[in-house]
C-alpha positions in Angstrom: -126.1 68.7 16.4 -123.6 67.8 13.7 -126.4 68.4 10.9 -125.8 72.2 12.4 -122.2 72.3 12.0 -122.3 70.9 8.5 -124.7 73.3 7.4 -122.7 76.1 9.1 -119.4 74.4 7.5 -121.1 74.5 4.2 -122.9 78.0 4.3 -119.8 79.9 5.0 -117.5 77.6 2.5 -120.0 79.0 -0.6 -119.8 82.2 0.9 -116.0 82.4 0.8 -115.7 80.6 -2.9 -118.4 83.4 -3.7 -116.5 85.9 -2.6 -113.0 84.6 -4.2 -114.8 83.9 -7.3 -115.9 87.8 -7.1 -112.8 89.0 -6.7 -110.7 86.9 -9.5 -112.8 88.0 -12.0 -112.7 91.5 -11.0 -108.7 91.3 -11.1 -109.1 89.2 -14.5 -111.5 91.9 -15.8 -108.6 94.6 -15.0 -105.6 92.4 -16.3 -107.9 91.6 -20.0 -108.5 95.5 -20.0 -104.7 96.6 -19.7 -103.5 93.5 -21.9 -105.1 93.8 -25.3 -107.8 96.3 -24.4 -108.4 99.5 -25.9 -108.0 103.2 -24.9 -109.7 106.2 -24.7 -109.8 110.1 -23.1 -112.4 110.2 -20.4 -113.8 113.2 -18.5 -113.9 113.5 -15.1 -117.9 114.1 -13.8 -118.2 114.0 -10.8 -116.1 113.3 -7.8 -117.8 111.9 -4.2 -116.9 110.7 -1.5 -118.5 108.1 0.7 -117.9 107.6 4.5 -118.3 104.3 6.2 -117.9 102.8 10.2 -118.9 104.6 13.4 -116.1 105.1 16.1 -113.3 105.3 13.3 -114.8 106.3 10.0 -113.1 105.2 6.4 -113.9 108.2 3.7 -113.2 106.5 0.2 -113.4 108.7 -2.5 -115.1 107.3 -6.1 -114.8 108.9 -9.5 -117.4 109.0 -12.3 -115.7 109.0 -15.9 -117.4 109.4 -19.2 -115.8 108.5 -22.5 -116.6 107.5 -26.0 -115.5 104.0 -27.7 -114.0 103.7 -30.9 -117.6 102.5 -32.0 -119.3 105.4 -31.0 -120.7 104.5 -27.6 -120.9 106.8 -24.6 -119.9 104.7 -21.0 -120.1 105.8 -17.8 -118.3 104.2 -15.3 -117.6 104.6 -11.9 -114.6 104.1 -10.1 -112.7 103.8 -6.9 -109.7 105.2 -5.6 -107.5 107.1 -8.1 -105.1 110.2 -7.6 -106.7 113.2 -5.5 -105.5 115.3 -8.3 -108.2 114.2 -10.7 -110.8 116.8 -10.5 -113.9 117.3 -12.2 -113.5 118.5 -15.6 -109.9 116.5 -16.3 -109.4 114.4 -18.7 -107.8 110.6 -18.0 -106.9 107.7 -20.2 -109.0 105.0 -19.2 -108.4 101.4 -20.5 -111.1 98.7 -21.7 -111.4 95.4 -23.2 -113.6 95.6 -26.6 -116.3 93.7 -25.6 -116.9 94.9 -22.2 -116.2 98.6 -22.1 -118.5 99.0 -18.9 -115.7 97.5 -16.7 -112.9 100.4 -17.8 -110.4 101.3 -15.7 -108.5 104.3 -15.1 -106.0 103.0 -12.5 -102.6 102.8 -13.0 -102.0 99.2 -13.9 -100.0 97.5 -11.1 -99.5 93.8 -12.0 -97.0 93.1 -8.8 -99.6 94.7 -6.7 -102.5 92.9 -8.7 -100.8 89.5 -8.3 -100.1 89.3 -4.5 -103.4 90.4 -3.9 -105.3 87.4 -5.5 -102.4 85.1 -4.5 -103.8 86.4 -1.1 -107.4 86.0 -2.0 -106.5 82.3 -3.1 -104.7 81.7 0.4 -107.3 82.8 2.4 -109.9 81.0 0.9 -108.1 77.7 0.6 -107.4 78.2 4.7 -110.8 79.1 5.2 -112.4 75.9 3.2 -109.6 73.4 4.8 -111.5 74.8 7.8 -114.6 74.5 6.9 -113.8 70.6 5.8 -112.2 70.0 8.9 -115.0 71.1 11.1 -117.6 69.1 8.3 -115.4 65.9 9.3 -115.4 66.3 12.8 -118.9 66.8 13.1 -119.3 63.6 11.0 -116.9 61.9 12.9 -117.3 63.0 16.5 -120.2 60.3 17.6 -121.9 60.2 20.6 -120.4 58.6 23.9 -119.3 55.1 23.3 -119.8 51.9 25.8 -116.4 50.8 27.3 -115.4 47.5 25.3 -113.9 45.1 28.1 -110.8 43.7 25.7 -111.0 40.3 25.6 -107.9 38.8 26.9 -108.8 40.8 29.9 -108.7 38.8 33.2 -112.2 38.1 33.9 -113.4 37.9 37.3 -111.1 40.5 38.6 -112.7 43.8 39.0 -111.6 46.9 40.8 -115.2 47.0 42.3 -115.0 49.8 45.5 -118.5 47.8 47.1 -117.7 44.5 46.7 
């Protein structure tokens, strides 16, 4: 039984690292593009929208952006979010780092906002692995049910013995 909660304890620790991991570079791939990147006008596409859940549905709406880099090549990126009054046709200022121009952006760089959310995404995952450990130790720990030890300065012969 405790080889299942170890497992368990270990499966959904990589999964949260995983996902943390994810998510820093992501935020890293944003900061590097708005610190030392380059920019460049991009046109508006297409804009979609995409609706998710079942009782109470969540509509997120996704740009595509095209633009050319100062070396001539033409990226397409898609992105999330964004003001509703970009409209196919406008043209943005999109940021990018040189050597990865596939992960532009054309949000408004909010480094405040940017910050407490992977201070949050650290959090999280550092309460979710002490969890994880915890539960690993005490299924390591937790053994089976132990025989009463009679201490040894215990008065032998004297037994609370209800047939005798």
């Amino acid at each position: 039984m405790e080889f299942f909660f170890v497992g368990l304890a270990v499966i959904m620790a990589a999964f949260v690292v995983t996902i943390c991991v994810a998510l820093l570079r992501r935020a890293l791939r944003i900061r590097r593009a708005w610190h030392g990147g380059r920019t460049s006008e991009a046109r508006c596409l297409r804009v979609f929208t995409t609706t998710t859940g079942g009782d109470s549905p969540t509509t997120h709406r996704s740009r595509v952006y095209e633009f050319t880099t100062r070396e001539g090549r033409t990226v397409r990126i898609t992105a999330d979010g964004g003001p509703d009054t970009v409209l196919e046709g406008d043209i943005v200022m999109v940021r990018y780092s040189a050597d990865a121009p596939e992960h532009a952006t054309a949000e408004p760089y909010r480094p405040v906002a940017l910050g407490v959310g992977m201070g949050c995404v650290v959090l999280f995952t550092a309460a979710a692995l002490a969890v994880c450990v915890t539960v690993m130790v005490i299924a390591l720990t937790a053994g089976g049910p132990e025989e009463e030890q009679i201490p040894d300065d215990f008065p032998h012969g004297y037994y609370d013995d209800p047939n005798g």
